[in-house]
N, C-alpha and C positions, 0 to 999 in steps of 0.2 A: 782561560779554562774555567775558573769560579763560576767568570759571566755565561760560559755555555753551558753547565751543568746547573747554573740559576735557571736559568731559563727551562731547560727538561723539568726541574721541580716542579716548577711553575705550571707549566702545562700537563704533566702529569695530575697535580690538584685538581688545575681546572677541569682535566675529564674526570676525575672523581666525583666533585662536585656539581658537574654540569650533562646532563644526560640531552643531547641534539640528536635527531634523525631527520634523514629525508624519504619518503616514498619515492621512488624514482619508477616505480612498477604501474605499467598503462593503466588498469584497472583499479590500482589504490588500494590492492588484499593487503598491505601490511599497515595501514591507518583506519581509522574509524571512519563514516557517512557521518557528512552532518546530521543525520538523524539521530545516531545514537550521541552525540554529544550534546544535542539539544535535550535528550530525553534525561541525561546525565544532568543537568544543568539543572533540569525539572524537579529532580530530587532530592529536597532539604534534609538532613539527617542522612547518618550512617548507613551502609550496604553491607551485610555480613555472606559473603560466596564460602561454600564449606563445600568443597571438592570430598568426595565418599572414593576414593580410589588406590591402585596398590600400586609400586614401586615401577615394575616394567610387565610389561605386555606381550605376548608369543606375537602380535599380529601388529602392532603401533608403537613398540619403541617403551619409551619413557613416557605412558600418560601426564603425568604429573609436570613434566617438561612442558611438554604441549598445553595443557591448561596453564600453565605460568603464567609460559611467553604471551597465549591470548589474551589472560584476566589485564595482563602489566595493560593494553591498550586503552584499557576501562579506567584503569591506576590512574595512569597520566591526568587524564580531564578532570576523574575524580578520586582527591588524596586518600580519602575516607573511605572507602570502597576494601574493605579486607579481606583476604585469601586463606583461608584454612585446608591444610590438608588430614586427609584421619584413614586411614588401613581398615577398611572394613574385613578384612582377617584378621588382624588382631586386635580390634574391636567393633566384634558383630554386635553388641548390646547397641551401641551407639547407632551402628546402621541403620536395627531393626526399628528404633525408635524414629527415627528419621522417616523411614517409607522409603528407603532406599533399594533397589531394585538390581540396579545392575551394575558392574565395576566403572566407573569414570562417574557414574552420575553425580551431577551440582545439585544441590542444593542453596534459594538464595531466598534471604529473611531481609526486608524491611518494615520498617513500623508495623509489627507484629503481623505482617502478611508472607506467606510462603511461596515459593514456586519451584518448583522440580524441571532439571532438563539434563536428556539422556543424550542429546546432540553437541556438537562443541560449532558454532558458528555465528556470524554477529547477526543475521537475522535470526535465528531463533533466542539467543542470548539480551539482544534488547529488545524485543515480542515481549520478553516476560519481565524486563524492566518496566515497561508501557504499562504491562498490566498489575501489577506491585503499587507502580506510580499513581493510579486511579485512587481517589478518596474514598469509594464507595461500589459496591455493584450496582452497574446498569441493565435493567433489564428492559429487554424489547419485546413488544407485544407483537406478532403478528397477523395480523388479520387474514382469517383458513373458511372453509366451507364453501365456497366460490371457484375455486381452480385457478387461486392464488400463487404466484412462485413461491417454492417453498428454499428458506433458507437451509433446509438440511435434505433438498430435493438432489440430485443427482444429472437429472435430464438438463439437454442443453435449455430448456427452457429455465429451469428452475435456479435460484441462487444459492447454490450449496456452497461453491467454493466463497463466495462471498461472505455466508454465515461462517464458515472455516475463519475466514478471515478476524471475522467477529470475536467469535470466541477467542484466539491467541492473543489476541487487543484487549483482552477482561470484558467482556459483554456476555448479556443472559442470554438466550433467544427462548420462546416459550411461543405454540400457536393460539389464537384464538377464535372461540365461534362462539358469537355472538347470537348464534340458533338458541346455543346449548346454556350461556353465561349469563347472569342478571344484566351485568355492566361491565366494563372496561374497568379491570383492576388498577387501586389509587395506586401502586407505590409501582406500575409501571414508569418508566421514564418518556419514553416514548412510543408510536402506535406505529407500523407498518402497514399501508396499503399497498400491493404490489399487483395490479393490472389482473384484479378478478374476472372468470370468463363465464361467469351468471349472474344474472341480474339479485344485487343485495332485496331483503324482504323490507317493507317501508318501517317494521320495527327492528330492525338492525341499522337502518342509516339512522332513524331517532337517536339511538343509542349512541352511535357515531357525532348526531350532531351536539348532545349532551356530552359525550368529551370534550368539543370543541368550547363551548359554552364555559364548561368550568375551568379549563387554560390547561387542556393536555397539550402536548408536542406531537406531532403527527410528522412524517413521511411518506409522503403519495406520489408513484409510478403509475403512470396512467399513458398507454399507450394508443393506438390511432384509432382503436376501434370506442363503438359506444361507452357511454361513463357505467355503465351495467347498475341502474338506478342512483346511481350518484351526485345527478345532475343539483340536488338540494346541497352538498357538498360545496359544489362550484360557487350556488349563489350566496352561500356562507361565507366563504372566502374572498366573495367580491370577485370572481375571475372567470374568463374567457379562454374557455378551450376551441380553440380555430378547426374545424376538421380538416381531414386532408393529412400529407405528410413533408416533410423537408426536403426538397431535391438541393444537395451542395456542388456546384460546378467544384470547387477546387479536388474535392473527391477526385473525382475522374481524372484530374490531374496528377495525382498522387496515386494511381492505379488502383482505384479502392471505388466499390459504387455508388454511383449518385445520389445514393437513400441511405448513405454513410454520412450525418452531418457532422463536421468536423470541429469543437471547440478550442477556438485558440483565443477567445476576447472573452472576461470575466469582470465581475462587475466589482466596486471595493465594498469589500466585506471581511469578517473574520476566517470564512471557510475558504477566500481566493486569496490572502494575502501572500502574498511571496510565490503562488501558484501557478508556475507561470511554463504549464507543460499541455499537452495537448489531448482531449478527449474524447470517445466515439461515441456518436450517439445514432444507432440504426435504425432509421423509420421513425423520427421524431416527429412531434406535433409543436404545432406554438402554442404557446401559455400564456394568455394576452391580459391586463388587467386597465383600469379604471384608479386612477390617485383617487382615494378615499380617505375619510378623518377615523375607519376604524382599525383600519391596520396600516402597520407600515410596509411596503413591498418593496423588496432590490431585487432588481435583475442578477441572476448569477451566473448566467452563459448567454452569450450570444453565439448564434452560427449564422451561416450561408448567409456571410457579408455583401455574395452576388449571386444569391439563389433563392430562393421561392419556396412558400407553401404551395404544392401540389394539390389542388382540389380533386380533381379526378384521376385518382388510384389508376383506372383500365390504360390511363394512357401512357404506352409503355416509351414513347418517343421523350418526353421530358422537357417540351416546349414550353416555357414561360406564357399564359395566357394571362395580359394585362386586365380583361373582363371580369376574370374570375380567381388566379389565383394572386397569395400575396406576396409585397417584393419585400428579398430580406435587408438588411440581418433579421435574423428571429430569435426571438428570445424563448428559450425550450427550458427556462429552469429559473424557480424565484423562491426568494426566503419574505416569507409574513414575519411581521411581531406585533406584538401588543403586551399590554399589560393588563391582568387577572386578578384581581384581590391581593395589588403589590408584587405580582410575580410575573414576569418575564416570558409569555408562550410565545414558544417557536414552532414555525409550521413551515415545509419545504415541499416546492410540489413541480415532478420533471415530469415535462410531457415527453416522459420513456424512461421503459423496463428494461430495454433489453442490454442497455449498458452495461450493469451487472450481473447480466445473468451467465453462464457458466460459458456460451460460446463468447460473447464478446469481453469477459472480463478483462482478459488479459492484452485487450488494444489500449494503446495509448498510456497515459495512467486515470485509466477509470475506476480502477481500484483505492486510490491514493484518493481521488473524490471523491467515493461513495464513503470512505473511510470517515474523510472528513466531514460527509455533511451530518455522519450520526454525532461526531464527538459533538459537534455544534449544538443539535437537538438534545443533547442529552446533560450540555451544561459543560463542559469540557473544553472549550475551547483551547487551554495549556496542550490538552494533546493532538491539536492539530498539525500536524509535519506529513512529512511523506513519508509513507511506511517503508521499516527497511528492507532490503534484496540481500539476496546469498550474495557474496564475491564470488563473481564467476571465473573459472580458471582461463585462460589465455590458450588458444593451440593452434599449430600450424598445420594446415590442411594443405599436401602437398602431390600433385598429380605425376602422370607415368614418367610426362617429358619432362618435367624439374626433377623427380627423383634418377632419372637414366644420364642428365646433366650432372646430378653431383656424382654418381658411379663415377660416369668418364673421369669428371676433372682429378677430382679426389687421388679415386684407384688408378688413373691410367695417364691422363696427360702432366699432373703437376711432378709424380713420382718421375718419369719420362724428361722432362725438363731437368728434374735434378741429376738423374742420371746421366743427361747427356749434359753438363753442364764439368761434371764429375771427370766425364770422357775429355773434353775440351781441354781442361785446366791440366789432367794427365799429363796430354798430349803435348801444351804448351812446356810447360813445364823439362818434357822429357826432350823437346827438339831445342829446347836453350840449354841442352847442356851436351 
């Protein structure tokens, strides 16, 4: 008896002492993404979360429950990470000071950086760790007056949800014309071209090639059509734009069109490391280059490992002509570097826009790559990962015949079975005696 209630001590401490869980749920809503504990990891010094909310809720319960339970997730990976809670009823001073807005809202302080969030969930909640985590604002230039995608454009052409993206990530976005500007502002970080549809003035690509010159960072989308006076660009870079577009057989496999090229082979670099998910790239070109001593060039996607540049657009059949067009893989996306008066210019240049722009965003994870090739241009490389995703709820979709299946069994045959089961055993019963 000592030795069995030794024993319950024992393991009573040990659960005291020792906090185990397992996820067991398909989706993994009650654990972290590796994202968010990479991002955790990222973050040297203390995390102060100061919850602004009151006791119970007409519509959700116990807020203060619910933000526990979630912060505790953040707790685990990181000790340091501390939870305050404060009644902005009975102290509104504190709230107002704050910029506190609405009941539940977090507020979260690192290295004297702020962030507010009115939502309780692990994508938005490590969005604004990502962006806390940043050393410094990055801002991005974009190049405007051309009928450029715009990152706060809307249309399916344009990259708005992209810029959305941006911004939650801690990024500046700001347009530029070069009509209108002396020069390309110094303390941008990097430049945006995004597949302009009028030809630049040959004093705006000057200006252009005078970034380049002094070691800015550039990202250039350049899709199938002419370089719209750019072509002095290309021979800056040392590179060859193929015309024509990507036809991908395995597309058509995959029930997607054959002017869908599909990236599944990446080249080693920092922006593909561990990257090892799949991309879309619609009406691509190749982006061919020449080994030169002035820059260094990696390939950072290949496609249509058995498919062809397309030389002639009209031809809607898709036959490979060995005369004319080329056999792939093709390489549709390259990082330059060099070095500047000691400093490190990065320049990235995909032959296609429309990967990120608002209808194809959300194929494959081309979001997750577009993500990563700014942190890279912009010196970031720590925050390159895969952005995180809401937990999606789990639900069973269930039709007329499966739902008319459980009526029956349910309501009607298992009740039936017992009943006559009930009859039987009576019966038995009553004729043995």
């Amino acid at each position: 008896m000592v030795l069995l209630l030794s024993l319950f001590a024992l393991l009573g401490y040990l659960a005291f002492e020792t906090r185990t869980q397992w996820d067991i749920s398909q989706s993994g809503r009650n654990s972290l993404s590796s994202t968010s504990i990479e991002i955790l990891k990222k973050m040297e010094g203390p995390v102060q979360v100061t919850v602004y909310a009151t006791g119970q809720h007409v519509q959700f319960g116990d807020v203060r429950e619910i933000i526990h339970n979630f912060v505790q997730l953040y707790q685990r990976v990181k000790p340091d990470l501390s939870l305050t809670f404060i009644d902005p009823t009975e102290h509104p001073n504190l709230a107002k000071e704050a910029g506190v807005q609405v009941n539940g809202e977090i507020v979260i302080n690192f290295q004297q950086k702020q962030a507010h969030l009115a939502t309780i969930n692990e994508q938005a909640f490590t969005q604004a760790l990502m962006r806390l985590a940043r050393s410094e604002e990055k801002l991005i230039m974009a190049l405007s007056g051309h009928g450029e995608r715009s990152l706060e454009g809307a249309a399916n052409y344009d990259l708005g949800e992209f810029g959305q993206q941006l911004r939650l990530n801690g990024f500046v976005s700001q347009p530029l014309n070069l009509a209108v500007v002396p020069n390309i502002p110094a303390n941008a970080s990097m430049l945006l071209i995004a597949s302009p549809q009028t030809d630049l003035l040959p004093g705006e690509v000057d200006k252009l090639l005078d970034y380049i010159d002094t070691g800015g960072n550039l990202l250039w989308l350049v899709d199938q059509e002419s370089l719209k006076g750019l072509l002095p660009l290309t021979e800056k870079l040392r590179l060859i734009l193929t015309p024509g577009f990507v036809v991908d057989p395995q597309s058509d496999q995959l029930k997607a069109p054959m002017t869908f090229a599909l990236g599944t082979s990446y080249g080693q670099h920092e922006i593909t490391r561990g990257f090892d998910y799949i991309t879309v790239f619609p009406f691509a070109r190749q982006i061919a280059f020449n080994e030169n001593e002035q820059w260094r060039i990696i390939p950072l996607v290949e496609v249509a490992q058995n498919g062809w540049v397309e030389k002639n657009p009209l031809d809607e059949a898709f036959v490979f002509d060995p005369d004319e067009d080329v056999a792939g893989p093709i390489t549709v996306a390259v990082a330059l570097t060099r070095y500047v008066d000691d400093r490190e210019q990065r320049i990235i240049v995909v032959g296609n826009g429309h990967f990120l722009a608002n209808t194809y965003l959300g194929n494959g994870n081309n979001l997750d790559f577009g993500i990563n090739l700014v942190n890279w241009l912009v010196g970031d490389e720590a925050m390159i990962t895969i952005q995180p995703r809401a937990t999606q709820d789990s639900y069973l979709a269930l039709g007329e015949t499966a739902l008319t299946t459980i009526v029956v069994v349910f309501l009607f045959f298992l009740p039936g079975i017992f009943l006559l089961s009930g009859v039987v055993i009576w019966w038995r019963r009553k004729s043995a005696q």
